[in-house]
C-alpha positions in Angstrom: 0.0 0.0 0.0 1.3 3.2 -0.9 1.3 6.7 1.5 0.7 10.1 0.3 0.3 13.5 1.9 -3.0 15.3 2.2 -0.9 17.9 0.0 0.3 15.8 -2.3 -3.3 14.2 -3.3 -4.5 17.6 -3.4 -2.1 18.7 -6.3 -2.1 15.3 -8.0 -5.2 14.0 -7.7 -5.4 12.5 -11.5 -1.9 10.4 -10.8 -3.4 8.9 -7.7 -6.8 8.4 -8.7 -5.6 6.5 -12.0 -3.4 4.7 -9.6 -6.4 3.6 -7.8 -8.4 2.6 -10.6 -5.5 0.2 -11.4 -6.2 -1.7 -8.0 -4.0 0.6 -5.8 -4.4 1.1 -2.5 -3.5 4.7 -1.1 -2.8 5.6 2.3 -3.8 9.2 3.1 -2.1 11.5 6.0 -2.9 14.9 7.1 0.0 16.0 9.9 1.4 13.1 10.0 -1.5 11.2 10.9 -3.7 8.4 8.9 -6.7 10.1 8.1 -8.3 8.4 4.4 -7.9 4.7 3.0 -8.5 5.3 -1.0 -9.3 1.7 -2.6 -10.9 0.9 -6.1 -14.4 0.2 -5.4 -14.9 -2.8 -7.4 -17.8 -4.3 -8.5 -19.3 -5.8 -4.9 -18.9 -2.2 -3.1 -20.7 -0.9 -6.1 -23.5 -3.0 -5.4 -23.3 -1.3 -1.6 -24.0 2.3 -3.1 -27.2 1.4 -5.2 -29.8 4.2 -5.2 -31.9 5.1 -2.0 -35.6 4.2 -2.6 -38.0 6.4 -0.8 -40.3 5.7 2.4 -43.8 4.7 1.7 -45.7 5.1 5.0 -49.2 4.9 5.3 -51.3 7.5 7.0 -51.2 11.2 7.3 -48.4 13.1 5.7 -46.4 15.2 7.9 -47.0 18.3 6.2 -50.9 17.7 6.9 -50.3 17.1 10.5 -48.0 20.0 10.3 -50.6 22.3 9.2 -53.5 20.7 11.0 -51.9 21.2 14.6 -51.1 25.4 13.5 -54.6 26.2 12.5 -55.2 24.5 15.6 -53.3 26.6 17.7 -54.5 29.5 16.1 -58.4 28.8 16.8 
C-alpha cells in the first residue's frame, strides 16, 4: 500500500486516482496522521451504493399534521 500526503493528493489527484483505478491502495495523511484509506471500489462495493428508494408510510403526511396542529393553535 502506498502513503501520500494530504498535499500531495491535493495537487495530484489525476496520478493517484488512475493509480487507484488500477487496483492501488492509497494511504492518506494529514499532519502526520492516517486520516483516508482510497481503494478501487470494485464491483461488490458498487452493489453497496445502489440508489436510495424512498419511504412509503401509510397515514397522514407530515405536512398535513403539520398544518392541521397550526390552524389548531391559532383557533
Amino acid at each position: 500500500m502506498k502513503t501520500v500526503t494530504f498535499t500531495e493528493l491535493r495537487h495530484r489527484a489525476k496520478k493517484y486516482f488512475d493509480a487507484v483505478e488500477r487496483g492501488e491502495m492509497l494511504e492518506v495523511f494529514r499532519h502526520g496522521k492516517p486520516v483516508a484509506l482510497l481503494m478501487p471500489v470494485g464491483e461488490r462495493g458498487l452493489a453497496r451504493w445502489r440508489r436510495a428508494q424512498p419511504l412509503k408510510l401509510s397515514g397522514a403526511s407530515l405536512s398535513q399534521a403539520i398544518r392541521t396542529e397550526r390552524a389548531e393553535t391559532r383557533s
